[in-house]
PyMOL CGO cylinders between C-alpha atoms (Angstrom):
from pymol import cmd
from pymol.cgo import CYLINDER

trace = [
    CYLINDER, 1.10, -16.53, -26.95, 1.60, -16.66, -23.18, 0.3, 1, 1, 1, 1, 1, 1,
    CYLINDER, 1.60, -16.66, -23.18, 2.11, -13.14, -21.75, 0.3, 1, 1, 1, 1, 1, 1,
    CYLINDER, 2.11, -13.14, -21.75, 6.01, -13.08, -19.93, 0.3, 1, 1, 1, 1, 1, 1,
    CYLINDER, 6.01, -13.08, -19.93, 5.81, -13.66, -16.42, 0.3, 1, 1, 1, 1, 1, 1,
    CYLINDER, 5.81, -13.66, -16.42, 6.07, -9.66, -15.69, 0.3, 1, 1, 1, 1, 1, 1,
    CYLINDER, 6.07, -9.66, -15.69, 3.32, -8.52, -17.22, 0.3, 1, 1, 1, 1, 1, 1,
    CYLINDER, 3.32, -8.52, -17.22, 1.14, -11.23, -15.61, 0.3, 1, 1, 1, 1, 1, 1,
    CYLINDER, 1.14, -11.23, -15.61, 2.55, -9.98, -12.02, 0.3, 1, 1, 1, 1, 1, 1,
    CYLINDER, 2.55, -9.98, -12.02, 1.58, -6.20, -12.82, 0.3, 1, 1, 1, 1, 1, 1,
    CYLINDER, 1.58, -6.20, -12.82, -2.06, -7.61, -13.82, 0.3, 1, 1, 1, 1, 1, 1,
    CYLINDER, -2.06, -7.61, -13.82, -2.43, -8.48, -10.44, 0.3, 1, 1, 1, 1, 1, 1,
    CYLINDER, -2.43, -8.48, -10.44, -0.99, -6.06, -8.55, 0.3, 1, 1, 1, 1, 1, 1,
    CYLINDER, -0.99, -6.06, -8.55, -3.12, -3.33, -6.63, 0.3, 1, 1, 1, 1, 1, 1,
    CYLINDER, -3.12, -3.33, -6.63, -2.08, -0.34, -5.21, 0.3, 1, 1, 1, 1, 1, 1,
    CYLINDER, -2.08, -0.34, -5.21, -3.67, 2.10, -2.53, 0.3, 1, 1, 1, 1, 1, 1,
    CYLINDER, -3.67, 2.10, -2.53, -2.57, 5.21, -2.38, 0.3, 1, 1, 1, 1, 1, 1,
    CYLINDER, -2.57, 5.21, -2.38, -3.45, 7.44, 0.65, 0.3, 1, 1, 1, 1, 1, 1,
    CYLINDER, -3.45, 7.44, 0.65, -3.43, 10.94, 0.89, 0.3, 1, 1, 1, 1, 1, 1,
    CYLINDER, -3.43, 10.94, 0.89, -3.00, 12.67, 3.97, 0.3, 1, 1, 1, 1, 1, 1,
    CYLINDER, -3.00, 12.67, 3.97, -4.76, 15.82, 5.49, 0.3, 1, 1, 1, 1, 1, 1,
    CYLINDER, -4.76, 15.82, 5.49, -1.27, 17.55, 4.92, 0.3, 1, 1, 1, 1, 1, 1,
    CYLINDER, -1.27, 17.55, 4.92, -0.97, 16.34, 1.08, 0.3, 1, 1, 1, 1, 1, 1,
    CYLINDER, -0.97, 16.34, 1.08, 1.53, 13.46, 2.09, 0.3, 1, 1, 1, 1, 1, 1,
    CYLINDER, 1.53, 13.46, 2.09, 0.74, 10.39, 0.33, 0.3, 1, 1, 1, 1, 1, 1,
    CYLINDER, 0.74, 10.39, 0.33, 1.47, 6.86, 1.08, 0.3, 1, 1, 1, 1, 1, 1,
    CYLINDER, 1.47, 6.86, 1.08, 1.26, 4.00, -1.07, 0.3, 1, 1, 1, 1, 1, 1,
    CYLINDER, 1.26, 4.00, -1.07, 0.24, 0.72, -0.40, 0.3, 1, 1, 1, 1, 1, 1,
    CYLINDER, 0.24, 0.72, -0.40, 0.59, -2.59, -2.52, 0.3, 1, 1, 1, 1, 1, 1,
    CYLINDER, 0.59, -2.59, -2.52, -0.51, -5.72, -2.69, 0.3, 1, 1, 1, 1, 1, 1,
    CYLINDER, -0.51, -5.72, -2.69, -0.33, -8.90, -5.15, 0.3, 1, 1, 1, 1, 1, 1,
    CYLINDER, -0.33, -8.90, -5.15, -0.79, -12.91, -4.45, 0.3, 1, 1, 1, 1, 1, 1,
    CYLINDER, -0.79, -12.91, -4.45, 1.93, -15.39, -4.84, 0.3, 1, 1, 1, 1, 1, 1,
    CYLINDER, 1.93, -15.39, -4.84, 0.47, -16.81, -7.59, 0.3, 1, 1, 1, 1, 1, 1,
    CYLINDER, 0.47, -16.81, -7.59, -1.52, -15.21, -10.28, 0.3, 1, 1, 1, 1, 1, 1,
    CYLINDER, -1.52, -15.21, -10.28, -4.43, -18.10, -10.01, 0.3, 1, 1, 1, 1, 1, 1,
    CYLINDER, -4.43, -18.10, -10.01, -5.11, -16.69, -6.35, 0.3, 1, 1, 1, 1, 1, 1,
    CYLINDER, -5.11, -16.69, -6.35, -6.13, -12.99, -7.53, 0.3, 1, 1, 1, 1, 1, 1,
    CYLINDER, -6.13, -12.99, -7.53, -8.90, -11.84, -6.04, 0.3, 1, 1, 1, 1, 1, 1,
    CYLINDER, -8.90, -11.84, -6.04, -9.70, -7.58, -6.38, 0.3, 1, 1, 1, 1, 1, 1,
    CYLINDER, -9.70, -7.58, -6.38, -11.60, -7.67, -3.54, 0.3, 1, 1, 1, 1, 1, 1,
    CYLINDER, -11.60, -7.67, -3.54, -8.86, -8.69, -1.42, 0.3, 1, 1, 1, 1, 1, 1,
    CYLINDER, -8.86, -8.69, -1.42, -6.19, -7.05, -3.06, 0.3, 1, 1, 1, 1, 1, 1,
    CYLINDER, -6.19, -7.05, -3.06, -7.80, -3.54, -2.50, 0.3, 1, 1, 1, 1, 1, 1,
    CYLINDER, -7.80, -3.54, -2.50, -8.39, -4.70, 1.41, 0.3, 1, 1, 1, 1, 1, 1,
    CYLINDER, -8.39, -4.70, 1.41, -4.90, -5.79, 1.60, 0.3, 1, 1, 1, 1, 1, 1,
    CYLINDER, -4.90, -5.79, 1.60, -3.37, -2.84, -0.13, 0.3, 1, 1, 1, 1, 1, 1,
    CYLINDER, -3.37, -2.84, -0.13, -5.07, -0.38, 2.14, 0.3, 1, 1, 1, 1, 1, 1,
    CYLINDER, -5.07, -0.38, 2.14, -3.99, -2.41, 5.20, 0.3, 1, 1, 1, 1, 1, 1,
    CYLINDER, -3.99, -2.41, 5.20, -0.43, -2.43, 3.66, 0.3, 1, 1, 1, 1, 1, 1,
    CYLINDER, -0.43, -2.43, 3.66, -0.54, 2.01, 3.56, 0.3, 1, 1, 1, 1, 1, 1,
    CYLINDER, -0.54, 2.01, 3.56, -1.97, 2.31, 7.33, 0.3, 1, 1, 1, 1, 1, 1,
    CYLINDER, -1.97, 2.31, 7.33, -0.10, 0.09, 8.43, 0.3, 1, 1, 1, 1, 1, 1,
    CYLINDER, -0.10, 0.09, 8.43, 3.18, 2.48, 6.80, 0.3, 1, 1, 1, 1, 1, 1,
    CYLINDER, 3.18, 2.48, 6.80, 1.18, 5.64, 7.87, 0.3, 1, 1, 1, 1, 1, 1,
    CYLINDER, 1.18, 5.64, 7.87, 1.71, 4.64, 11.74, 0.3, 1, 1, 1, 1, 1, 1,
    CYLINDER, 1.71, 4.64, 11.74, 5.28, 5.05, 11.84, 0.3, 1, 1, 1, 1, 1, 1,
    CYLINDER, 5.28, 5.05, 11.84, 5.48, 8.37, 10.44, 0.3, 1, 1, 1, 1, 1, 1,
    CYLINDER, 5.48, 8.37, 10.44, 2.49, 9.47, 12.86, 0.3, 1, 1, 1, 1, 1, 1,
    CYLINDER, 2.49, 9.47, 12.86, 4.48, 8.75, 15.36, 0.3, 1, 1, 1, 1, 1, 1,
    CYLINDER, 4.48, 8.75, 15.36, 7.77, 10.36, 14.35, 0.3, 1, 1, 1, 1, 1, 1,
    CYLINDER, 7.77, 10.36, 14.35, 5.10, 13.39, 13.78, 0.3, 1, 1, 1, 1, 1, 1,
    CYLINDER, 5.10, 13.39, 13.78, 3.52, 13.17, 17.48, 0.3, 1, 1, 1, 1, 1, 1,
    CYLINDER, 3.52, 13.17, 17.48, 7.63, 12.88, 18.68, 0.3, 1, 1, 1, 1, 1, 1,
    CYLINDER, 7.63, 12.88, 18.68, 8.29, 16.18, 16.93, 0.3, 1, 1, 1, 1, 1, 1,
    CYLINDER, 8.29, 16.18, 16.93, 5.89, 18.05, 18.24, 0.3, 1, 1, 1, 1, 1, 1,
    CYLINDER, 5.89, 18.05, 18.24, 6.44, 17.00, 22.01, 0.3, 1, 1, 1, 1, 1, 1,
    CYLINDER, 6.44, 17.00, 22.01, 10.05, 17.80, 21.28, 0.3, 1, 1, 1, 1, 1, 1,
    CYLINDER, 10.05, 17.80, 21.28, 9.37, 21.30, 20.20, 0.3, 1, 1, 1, 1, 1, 1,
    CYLINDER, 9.37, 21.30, 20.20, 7.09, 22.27, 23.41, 0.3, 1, 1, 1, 1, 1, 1,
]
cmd.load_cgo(trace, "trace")
């Protein structure tokens, strides 16, 4: 029969994970609003986007705590 609606969402999800110099990792995720949509291409360029675009925040904070300290 059909597969429930859950396991049809994790089928299309992608995840990035990134893995910073210093062994911090960030994961990014992406998935299409409807299942029909998929496309792994995309979701692997979307996922990326989706970690960098987490990563820049915490660079920041990073860059802030080291002009702090001098």
């Amino acid at each position: 029969g059909p597969l429930p609606i859950t396991a049809l969402s994790l089928s299309v999800l992608t995840i990035c994970i990134l893995v910073m110099k210093n062994g911090f990792t960030i994961i990014g995720k992406a998935a299409p609003a409807d299942e029909k949509n998929f496309n792994a291409e995309l979701g692997k360029k979307f996922a990326r986007e989706d970690a960098i675009r987490q990563a820049w925040p915490l660079m920041g904070y990073a860059l802030r705590e080291r002009l702090c300290a001098k």
